[in-house]
C-alpha positions in Angstrom: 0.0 0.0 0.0 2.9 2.4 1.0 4.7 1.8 -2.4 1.7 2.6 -4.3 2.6 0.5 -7.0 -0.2 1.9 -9.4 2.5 4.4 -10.0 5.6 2.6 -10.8 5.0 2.9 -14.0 6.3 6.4 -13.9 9.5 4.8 -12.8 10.0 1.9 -15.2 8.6 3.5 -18.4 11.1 5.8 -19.1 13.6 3.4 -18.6 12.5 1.5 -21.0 11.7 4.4 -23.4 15.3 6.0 -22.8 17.3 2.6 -23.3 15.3 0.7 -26.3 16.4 4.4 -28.2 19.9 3.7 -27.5 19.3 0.3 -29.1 17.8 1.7 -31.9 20.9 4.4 -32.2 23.6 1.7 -31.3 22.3 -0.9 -33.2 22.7 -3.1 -29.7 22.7 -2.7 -26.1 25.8 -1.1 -24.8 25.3 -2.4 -20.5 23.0 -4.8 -19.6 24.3 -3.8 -16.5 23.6 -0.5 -16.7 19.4 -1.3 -17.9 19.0 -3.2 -14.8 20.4 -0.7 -12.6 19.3 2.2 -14.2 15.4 0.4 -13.7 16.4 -1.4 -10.2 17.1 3.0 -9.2 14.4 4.4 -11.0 11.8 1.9 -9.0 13.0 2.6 -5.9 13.5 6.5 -6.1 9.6 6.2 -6.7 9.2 4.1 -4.0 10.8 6.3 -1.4 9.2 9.1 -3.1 5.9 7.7 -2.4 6.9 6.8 1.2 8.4 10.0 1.8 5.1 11.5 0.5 3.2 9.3 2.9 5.0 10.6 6.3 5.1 14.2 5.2 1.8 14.5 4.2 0.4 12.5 7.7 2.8 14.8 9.4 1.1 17.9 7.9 -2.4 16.6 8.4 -3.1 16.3 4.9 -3.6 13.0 4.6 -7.3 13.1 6.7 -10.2 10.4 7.0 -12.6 12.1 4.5 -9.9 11.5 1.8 -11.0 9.5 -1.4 -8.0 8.4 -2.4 -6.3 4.8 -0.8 -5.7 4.2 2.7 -2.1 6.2 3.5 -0.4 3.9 6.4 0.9 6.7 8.4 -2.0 9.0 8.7 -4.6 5.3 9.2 -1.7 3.9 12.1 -1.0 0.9 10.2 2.7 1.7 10.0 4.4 3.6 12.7 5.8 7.1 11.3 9.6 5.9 12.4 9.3 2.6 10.4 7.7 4.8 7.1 10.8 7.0 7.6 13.6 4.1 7.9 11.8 2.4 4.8 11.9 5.9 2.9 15.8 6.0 3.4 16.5 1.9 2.7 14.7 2.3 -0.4 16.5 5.2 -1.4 19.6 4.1 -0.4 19.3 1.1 -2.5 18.9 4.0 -5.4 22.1 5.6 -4.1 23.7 2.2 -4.5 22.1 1.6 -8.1 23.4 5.3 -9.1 27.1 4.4 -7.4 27.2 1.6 -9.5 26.0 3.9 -13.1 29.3 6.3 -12.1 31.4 3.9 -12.4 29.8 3.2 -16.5 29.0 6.8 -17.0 30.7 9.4 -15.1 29.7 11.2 -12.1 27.1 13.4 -13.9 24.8 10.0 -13.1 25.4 10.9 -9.5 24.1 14.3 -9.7 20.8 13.2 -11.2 20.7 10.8 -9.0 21.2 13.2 -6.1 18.8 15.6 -7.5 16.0 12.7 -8.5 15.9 11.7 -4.4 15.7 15.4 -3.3 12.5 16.2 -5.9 11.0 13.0 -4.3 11.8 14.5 -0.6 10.8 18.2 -0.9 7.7 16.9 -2.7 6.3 17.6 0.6 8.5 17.7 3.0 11.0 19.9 3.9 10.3 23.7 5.1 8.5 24.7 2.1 7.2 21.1 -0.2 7.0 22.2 -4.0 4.0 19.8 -3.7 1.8 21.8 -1.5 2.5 25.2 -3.7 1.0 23.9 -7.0 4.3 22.4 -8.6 4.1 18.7 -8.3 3.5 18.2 -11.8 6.0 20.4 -13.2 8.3 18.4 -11.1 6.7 14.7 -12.3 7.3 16.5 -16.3 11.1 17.0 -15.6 12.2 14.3 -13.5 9.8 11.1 -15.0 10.0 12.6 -18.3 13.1 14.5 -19.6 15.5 13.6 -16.2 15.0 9.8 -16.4 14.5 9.3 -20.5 17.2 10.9 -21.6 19.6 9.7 -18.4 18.8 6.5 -19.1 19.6 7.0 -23.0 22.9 8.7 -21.4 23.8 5.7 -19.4 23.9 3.6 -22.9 26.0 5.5 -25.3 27.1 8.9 -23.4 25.0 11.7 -25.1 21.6 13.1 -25.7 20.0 13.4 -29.0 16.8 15.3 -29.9 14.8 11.5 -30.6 14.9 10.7 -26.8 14.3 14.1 -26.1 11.5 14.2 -28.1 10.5 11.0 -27.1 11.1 12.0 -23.1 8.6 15.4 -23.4 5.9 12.5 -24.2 6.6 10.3 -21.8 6.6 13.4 -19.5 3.4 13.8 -20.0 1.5 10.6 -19.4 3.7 10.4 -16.8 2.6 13.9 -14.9 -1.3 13.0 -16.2 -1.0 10.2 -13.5 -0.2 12.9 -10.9 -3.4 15.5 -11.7 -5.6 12.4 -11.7 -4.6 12.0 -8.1 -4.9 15.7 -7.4 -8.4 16.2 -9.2 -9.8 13.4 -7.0 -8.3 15.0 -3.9 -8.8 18.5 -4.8 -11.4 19.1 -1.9 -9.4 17.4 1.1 -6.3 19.3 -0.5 -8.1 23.0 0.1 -9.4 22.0 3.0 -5.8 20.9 4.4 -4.3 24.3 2.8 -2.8 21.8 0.1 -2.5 24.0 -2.5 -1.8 21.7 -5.5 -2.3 22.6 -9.1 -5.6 21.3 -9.1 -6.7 23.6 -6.1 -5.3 26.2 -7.6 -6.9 25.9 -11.3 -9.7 24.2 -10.1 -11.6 21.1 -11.7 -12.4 22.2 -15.0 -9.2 23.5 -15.8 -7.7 20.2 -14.0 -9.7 18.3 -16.7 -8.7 20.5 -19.6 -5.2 20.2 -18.3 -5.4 16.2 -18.2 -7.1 15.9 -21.6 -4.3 18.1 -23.2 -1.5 15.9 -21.1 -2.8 12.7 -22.5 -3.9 13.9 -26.3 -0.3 15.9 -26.3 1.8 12.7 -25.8 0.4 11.0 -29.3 1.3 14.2 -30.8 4.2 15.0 -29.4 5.2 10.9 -30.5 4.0 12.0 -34.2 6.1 15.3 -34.4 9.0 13.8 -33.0 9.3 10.7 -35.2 8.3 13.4 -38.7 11.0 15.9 -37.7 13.7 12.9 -37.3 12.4 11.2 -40.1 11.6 8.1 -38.3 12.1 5.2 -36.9 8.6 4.6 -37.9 8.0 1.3 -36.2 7.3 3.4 -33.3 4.0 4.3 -34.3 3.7 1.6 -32.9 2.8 3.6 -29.6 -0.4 4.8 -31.5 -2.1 1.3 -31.2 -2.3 2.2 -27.4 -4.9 5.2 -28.2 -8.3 3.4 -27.2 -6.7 3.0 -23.7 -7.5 6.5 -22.8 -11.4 6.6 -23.3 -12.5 5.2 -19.4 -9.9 7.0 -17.7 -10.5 10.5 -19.6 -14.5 9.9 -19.0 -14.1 9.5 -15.6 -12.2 12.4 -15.0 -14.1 14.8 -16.9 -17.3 13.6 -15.5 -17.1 12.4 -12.1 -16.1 13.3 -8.7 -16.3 9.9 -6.3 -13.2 8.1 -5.3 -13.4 5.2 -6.5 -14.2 6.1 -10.2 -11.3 8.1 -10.0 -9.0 5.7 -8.4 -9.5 3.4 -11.1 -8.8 6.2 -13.8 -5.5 6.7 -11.6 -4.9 3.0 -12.2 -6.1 3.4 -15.8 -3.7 6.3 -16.7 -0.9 4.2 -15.3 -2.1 1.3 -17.4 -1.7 4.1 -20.8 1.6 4.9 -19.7 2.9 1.4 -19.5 1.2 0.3 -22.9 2.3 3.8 -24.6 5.8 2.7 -23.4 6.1 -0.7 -24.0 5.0 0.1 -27.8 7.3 2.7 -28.5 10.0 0.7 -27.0 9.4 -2.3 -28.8 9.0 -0.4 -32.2 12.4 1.0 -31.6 13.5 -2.5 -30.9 12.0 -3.5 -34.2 13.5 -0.7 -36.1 17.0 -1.6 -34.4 
């Protein structure tokens, strides 16, 4: 419950997005080594993130009994706060151990995304003043489970970054931060009330909506553009085949407020992101 592993695939899709390019460019894989840590650190960044998230926010009183979302195990007293915190830090020490082990492939730039990757996931909310609670979560999600962990994980392989995984990384971005204003639609009430002031609080739900339909209808374009302006690989269409995937999800947050219709959209959107991934991945695979 703590990991919340309807959002991991924020962690492992861009992984996958980022290293089947370097395939595709390479013509192989460069470290095997290097996938599996880059994916081992990735998973568990999110899941301190999540934990870290999970103390803060019971620590702040945010996290109250009227919210719709799933049970938090602080806030309900299923976990003790100390044993959250002490998971937080294993978890993201096995990161640090991941990222130590990248270095010694790819240079100590790995480190500093690293370093920077586990202090987005702590300030989310904690800290003196938590990005999360002043309406910036999802510009956060944009950089660091879009551009930051794409294009590193294309940089672990082959030691550069080229405008394809860029391009590729601003739409993985995006599913990946439509995940995030699911959540914070759904919560939007509890969040005011707690002085929470997320993006969705602060646009409001029909701007929230908007904002989700243009995240989710802006990856498949940004996929299209991306693949014209480099001329291809083609075979990465392939990502298009996940477009039906959308419909629930993006009728249930336009048109409904109750938790569970929204937690399943949540799920849903993480569901899109996987299949969106796993498409373009394997098209670049294909094309390779």
């Amino acid at each position: 419950m703590a990991a919340r592993v309807r959002t991991l695939p924020a962690a492992i899709a861009p992984v996958l997005v980022g290293t089947a390019t370097a395939v595709y460019v390479a013509g192989e894989l460069p470290r095997v080594g290097g996938f599996f840590a880059a994916l081992l650190g990735s998973v568990f960044i999110q899941i301190g993130t999540n934990l870290a998230n999970d103390y803060s926010d019971a620590r702040r009183g945010a996290d109250t009994t009227d919210r719709l979302g799933p049970v938090r195990v602080t806030s309900s007293g299923l976990v003790a706060p100390q044993r959250v915190l002490v998971a937080t830090w294993v978890a993201f020490g096995v990161a640090v151990a991941c990222g130590i082990y990248l270095a010694t492939l790819a240079g100590a730039v790995i480190l500093l995304i690293g370093a920077l990757s586990i202090a987005a996931g702590v300030l989310y909310t904690g800290g003196p003043r938590p990005y999360g609670y002043a309406g910036l979560g999802e510009v956060f999600v944009f950089l660091f489970f879009g551009l930051v962990a794409v294009n590193g994980s294309y940089y672990v392989q082959v030691e550069r970054i080229d405008s394809l995984a860029f391009g590729l990384s601003v739409a993985v971005g995006m599913l990946s931060t439509a995940i995030l204003v699911v959540n914070n639609v759904r919560d939007i009430e509890t969040d005011r009330r707690a002085g929470k002031q997320t993006l969705a609080v602060r646009l409001g739900r029909t701007q929230t909506r908007k904002l989700y339909a243009g995240l989710v209808d802006g990856a498949y374009v940004v996929l299209l553009a991306t693949l014209v302006i480099k001329g291809g690989p083609w075979w990465a269409l392939l990502g298009l085949l996940s477009i039906p995937l959308p419909e629930r999800p993006m009728r249930a947050v336009q048109t409904r407020t109750d938790g569970a219709t929204l937690n399943a959209a949540l799920a849903g959107t993480g569901v899109l992101l996987a299949a969106f991934s796993l498409l373009v991945s394997l098209g670049l695979l294909i094309a390779s």
